[in-house]
N, C-alpha and C positions, 0 to 999 in steps of 0.2 A: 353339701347342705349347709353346713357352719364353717365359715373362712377364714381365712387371718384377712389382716387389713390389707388394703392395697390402694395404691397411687390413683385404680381406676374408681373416679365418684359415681360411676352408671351403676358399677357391684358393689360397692360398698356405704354410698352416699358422701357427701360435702366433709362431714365432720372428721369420720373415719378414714378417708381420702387425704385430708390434711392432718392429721394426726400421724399417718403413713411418713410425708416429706417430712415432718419433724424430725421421726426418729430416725429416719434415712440419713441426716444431716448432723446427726450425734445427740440430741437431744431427749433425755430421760421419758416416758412414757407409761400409763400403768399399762398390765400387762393385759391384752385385749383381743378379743375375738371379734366376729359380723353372723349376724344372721341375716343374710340379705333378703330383701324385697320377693327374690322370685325363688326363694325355697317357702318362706310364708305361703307362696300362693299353690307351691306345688305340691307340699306336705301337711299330715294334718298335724293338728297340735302334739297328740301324742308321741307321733316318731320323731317333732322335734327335740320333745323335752328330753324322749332318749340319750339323743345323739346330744345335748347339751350337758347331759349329766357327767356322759364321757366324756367330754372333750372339758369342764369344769373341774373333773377331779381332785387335778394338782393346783387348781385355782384357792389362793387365800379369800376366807371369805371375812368380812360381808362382799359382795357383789352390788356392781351398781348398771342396771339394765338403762341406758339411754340412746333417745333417738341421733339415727343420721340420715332425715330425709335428701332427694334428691335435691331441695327448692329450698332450705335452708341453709345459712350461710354463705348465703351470696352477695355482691360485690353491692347492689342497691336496697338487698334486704335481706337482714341478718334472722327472721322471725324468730330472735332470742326468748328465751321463754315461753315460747307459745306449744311447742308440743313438751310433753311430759317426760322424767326421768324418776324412775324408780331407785331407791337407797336400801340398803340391809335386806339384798336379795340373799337367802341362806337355804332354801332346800325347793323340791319341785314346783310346790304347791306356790309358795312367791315366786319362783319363773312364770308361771303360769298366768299368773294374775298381771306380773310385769308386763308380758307381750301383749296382753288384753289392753292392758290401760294405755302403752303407749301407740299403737293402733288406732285405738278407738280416739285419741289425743290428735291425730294426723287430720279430721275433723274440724279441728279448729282455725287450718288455713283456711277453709270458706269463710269465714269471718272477716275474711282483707280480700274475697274477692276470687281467693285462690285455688283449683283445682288438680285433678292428678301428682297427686303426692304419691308417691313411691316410698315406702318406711322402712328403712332398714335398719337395726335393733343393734346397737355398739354398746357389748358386755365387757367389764372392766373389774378387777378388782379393784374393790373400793377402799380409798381413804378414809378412816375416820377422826384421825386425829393429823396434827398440823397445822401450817401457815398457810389458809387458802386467803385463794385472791384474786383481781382482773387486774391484767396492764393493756394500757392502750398507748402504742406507740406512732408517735408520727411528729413528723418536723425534726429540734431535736432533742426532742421532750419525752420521757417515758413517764407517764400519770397509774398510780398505783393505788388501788385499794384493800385494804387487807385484813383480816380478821385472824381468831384464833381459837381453833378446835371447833370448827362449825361450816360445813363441807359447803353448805347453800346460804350462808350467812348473807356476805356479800350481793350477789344475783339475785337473792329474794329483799334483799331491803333489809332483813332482821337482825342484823348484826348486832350486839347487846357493845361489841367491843371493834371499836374499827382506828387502822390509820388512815392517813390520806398520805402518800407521799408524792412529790414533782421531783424525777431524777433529769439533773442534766450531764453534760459529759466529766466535768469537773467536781460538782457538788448534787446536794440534794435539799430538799427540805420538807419539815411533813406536818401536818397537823394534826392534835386530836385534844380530848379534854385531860387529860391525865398528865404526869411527870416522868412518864415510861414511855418507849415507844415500842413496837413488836419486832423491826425488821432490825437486824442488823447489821452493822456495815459491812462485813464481809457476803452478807447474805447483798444487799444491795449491790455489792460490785459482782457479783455471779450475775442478780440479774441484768445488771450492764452487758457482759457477756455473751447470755443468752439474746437478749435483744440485738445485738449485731445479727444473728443465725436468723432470727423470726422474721426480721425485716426482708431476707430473702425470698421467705415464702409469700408474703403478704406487705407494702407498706401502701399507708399504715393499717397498724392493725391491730385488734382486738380479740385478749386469748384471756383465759383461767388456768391457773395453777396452783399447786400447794408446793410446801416446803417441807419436808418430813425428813428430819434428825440432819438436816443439812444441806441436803440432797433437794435439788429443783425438780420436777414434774411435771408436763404440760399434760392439761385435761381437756384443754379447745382451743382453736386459732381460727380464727377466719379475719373476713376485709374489715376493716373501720368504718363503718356508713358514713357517719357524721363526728370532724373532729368537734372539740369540745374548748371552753373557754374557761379558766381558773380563773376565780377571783376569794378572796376570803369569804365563808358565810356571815349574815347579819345573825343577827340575835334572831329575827325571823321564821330561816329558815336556812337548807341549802337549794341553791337555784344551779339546777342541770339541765334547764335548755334553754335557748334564747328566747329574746320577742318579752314585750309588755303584753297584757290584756286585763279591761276592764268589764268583768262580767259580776252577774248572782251566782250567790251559794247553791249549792245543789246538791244534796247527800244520797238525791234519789239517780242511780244507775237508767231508770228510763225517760227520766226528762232531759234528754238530749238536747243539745243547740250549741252553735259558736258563740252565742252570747253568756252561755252559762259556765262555770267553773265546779267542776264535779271535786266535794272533798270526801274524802275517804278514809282507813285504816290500811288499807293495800287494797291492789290488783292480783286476782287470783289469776295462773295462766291460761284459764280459758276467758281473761274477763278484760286481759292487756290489749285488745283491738278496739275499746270502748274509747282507748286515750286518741284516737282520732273524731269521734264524734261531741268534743267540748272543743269548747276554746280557749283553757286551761285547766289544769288539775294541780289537787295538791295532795299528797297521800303522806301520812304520818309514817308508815314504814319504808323506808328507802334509802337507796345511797346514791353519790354521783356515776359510780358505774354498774350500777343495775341492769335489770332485765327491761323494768319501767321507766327509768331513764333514755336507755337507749333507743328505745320505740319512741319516746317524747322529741327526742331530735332528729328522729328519721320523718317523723310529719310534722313536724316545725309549732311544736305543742307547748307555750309556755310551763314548767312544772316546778315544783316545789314539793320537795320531800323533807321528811328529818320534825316534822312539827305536829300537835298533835292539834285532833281533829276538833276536839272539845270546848275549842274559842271560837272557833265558830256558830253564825245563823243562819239558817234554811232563811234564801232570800236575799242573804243582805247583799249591797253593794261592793266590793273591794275591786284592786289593782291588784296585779302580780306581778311583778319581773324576773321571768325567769334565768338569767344568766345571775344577777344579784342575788334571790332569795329575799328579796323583801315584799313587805305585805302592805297596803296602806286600805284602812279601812274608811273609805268616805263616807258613810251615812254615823259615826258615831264622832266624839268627842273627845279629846285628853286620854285616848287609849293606848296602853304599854302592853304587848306580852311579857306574860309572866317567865323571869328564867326557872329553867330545871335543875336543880342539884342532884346528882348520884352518888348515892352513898355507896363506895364500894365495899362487896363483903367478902368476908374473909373465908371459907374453908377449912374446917378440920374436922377428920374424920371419926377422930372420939368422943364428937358430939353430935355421932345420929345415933337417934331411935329406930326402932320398928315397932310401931302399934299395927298389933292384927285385929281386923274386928269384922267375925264372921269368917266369910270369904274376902276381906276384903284386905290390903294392906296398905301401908300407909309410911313412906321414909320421911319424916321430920326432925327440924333443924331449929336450936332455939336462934332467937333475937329477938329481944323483948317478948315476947310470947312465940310457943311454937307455931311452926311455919310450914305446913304441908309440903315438898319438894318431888315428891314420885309416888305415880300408883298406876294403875290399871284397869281401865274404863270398861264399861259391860260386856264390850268384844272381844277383850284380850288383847285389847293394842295398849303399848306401855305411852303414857304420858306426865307430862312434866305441868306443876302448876306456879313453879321458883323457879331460877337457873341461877346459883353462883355466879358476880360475876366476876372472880379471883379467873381471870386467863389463864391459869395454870391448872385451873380443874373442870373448867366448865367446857366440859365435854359434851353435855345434851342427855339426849334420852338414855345414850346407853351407860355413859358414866353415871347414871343413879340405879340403873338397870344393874351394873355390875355391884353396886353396896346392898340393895333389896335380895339378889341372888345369897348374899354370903350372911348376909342378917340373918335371915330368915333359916338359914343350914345352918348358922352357930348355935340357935335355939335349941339344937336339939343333937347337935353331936361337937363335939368337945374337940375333935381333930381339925374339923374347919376352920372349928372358933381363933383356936390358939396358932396357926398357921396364918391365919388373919392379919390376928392382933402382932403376931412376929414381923411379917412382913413391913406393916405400917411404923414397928420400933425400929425397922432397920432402917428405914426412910428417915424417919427422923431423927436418928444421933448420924447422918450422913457415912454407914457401913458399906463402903462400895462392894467391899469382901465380902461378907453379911450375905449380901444383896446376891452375887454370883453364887455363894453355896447354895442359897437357898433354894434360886431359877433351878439347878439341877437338882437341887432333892424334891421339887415341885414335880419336874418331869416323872420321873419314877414313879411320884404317889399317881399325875395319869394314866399313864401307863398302866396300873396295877388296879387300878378302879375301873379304867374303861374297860378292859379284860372281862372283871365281873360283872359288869352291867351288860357288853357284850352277849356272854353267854347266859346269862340270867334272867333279859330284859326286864329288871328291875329297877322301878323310878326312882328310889329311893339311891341305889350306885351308881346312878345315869346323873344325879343331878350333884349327890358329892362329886361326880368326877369334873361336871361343868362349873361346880363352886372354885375347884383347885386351877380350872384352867384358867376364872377371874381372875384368881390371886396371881398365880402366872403371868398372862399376858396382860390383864387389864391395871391392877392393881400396883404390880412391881414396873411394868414398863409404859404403860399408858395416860395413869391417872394420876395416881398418887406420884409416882415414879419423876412427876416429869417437873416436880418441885429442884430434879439436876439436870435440868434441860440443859446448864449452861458447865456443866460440869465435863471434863473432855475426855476422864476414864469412863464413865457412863455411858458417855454417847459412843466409843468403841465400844463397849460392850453392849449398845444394843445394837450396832451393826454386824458385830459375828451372829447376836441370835435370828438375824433376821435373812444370813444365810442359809438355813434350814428350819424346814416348818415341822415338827411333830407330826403323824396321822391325824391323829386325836382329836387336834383344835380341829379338824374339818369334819370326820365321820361323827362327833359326838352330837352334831346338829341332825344327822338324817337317824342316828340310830334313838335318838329324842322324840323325832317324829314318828320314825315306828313305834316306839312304847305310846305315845299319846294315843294314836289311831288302834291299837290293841286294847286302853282301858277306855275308847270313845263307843266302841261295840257293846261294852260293859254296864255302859250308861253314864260313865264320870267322861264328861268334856271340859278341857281344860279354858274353853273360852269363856266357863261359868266361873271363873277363879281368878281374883286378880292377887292371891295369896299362893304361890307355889307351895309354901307348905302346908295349908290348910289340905289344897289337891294333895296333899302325901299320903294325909293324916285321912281323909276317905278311901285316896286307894287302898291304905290298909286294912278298912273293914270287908271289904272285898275278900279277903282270906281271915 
């Protein structure tokens, strides 16, 4: 029913198939399973999610549920982005939903025309922290894009922090707004490296990886559709596909035509087949190796990404050049775009709050006045309305996820708090020693908490225990921690703990969900709470 990967793309599909030769070839890989096509059709959901529970077990989570159709990533069309990939898959009930939505996502080839998709489901523990990125190799040029602590940055456009780099065999060079750059030489001549092996499978060709404590990771390869052309961005824009075109403005998605130029804020992945019915686009979120990029030069679609949408008019006249990125506005007069400065901001941790108000919570961050940064929307889905963009912290959802978890347990119990506040003084007077006692007297306090919430099913020891395992892995090694990303006792030390996973960080998610579904019978539902402690502080009237 559930397979390892294999060489053959009929059972496993394109993605999963070349993910196989990679690692066959020596090449790092997360660790991965298949739910093929013809157990979906054979089995019903239930006995899958069974058989997925077992066979995830010793699986680190999050999990990241992503398609490997039959029809995807192939040699004339890569349909990048267009089926869906699920992120922070953590107990049944997200399986469940995952294999719905990317199913129901296989859908979206009709929109190019396309039929008999075959969808087979490539489960991966998932990255959340590192150097992700896309190389596209071909001639003999390796073009790199790269970000940092943000899994879909890159491929969706959103990248808050990006490089651009051009390797050749001898040098390299990269571009971005800053005085830093992310990759580092040694990390560059690895991917030199690797790119000798990839070329095997595919040249040229076009893969996603991250870079995690050193260590390279292929997470896709496939063919190159369409190589690409460097040149500097104007002030403009950046321009990632060829061809001029002179069309109107058009913000509305169903006034189609080749004369018109659709501008936008992104393309959503059911909405990326629309860049063939303009005769140019320009979308404010994007990069040169994108998802919307690469569909922009596999239909020979002038584009322009990286600009924002708000100097434009519904109507007006413009030019486009997409390999250059420049803009010319012919119906107006003496007109400059305005440059953008980014203020970058800095991070630190003894300057958040936690305002609760009601059910509701609230992590804020002063500068100049407070600044809302995480909460909890009326579903229970965690959401960001700030993101730091200190590349050292800006982690996303779940690095504000993990400070709102331990805020809200220091309120009210004194062992969290001060295990907290220790941890972050050890970071900061650089205690490597500090820092290793701590990691194992961490372990112990899970260990001794999970026990009791175990046998108690009690929210209140369920959720100390998942505050200790923030401080644990989030805190000491993920977020705060990685302020010694460059530090070389550190980095062995998180390579031994990343030898051995604890139970705990994995069962305290499903025995979480037991206890919620226990006081959901009750009448307290947790998707009414975007304050975990508030939900405590009900469940205890309950007794």
């Amino acid at each position: 029913m559930i397979i390892e990967l294999s060489e053959d793309s009929n059972t496993v599909g394109n993605k999963a198939a070349n993910l196989y030769k990679a690692k066959k070839m020596g090449i790092n890989v997360p660790k991965s399973i298949v739910l093929p096509y013809d157990s979906i059709k054979k089995y019903n959901i239930e006995d899958i999610l069974n058989e997925l529970e077992n066979k995830l077990k010793d699986y680190r989570r999050p999990l990241i549920f992503r398609s490997s159709a039959n029809l995807e990533d192939l040699k004339d069309l890569s349909l990048a982005g267009v089926f869906e990939s699920i992120l922070n898959i953590y107990n049944r009930e997200d399986m469940k939903n995952a294999i719905e939505r990317i199913l129901n996502s296989s859908k979206n080839a009709e929109k190019f025309g396309i039929r008999d998709v075959k969808m087979n489901i490539l489960i991966q523990e998932q990255f959340t922290k590192g150097k992700f990125g896309v190389i596209f190799g071909f001639n003999d040029k390796i073009i790199i894009e790269v970000t940092v602590n943000d899994p879909t940055g890159i491929t969706s456009g959103r990248a808050k922090i990006r490089d651009l780099y051009i390797i050749y065999p001898d040098s390299y060079i990269y571009y971005n707004d800053r005085n830093w750059k992310i990759l580092f030489d040694y990390e560059i001549n690895k991917i030199r490296e690797i790119d000798k092996i990839l070329r095997k499978i595919y040249h040229p060709y076009d893969a996603e990886f991250v870079l995690y404590k050193g260590d390279f990771y292929l997470l896709q390869i496939r063919p190159l559709t369409r190589k690409i052309n460097i040149s500097k961005a104007s002030t403009y824009g950046i321009g990632v596909s060829y061809g001029k075109i002179i069309g109107r403005v058009t913000f509305d998605y169903n006034n189609i035509g080749k004369d018109k130029i659709l501008v936008t804020d992104e393309l959503a992945y059911d909405d990326i087949y629309l860049i063939n019915k303009f005769g140019g686009i320009i979308i404010e979120l994007g990069s040169l190796l994108s998802h919307v990029a690469i569909h922009a030069r596999e239909y020979n679609v002038p584009a322009i990404v990286g600009i924002s949408n708000n100097i434009f008019k519904e109507g007006e006249l413009i030019e486009i050049n997409g390999e250059t990125g420049e803009i010319g506005f012919l119906e107006r007069k003496g007109f400059e775009l305005p440059k953008i400065n980014k203020n970058i901001e800095v991070y630190n941790p003894r300057k958040l709050d936690l305002v609760i108000i009601d059910k509701y919570a609230f992590l804020i961050y002063p500068k100049d006045s407070y600044r809302i940064l995480f909460y909890r929307d009326e579903r229970g889905i965690d959401k960001l309305t700030k993101i730091s963009e200190d590349p050292l912290v800006d982690g996303g959802v779940d690095t504000w996820h993990t400070y709102s978890v331990i805020k809200e347990l220091s309120l009210i119990d004194s062992e969290v708090k001060n295990y907290y506040e220790k941890a972050i003084g050890l970071v900061d007077n650089n205690d490597i020693s500090g820092i290793k006692n701590l990691y194992k007297e961490l372990e112990e306090k899970i260990k001794g908490y999970y026990k009791i919430a175990e046998k108690s099913k009690d929210l209140y020891y369920a959720q100390k225990t998942y505050a200790f395992i923030r401080i644990h892995s989030n805190i000491i090694i993920s977020e705060y921690g990685q302020k010694f990303v460059n530090n070389k006792e550190f980095l062995e030390f998180v390579k031994e703990t990343e030898k051995y996973t604890i139970p705990e960080l994995i069962k305290i998610y499903d025995l979480l969900d037991e206890i919620y579904k226990k006081y959901r019978k009750k009448g307290i539902d947790k998707k009414y709470y975007t304050s975990d402690l508030v939900l405590l502080i009900d469940v205890d009237k309950l007794y």
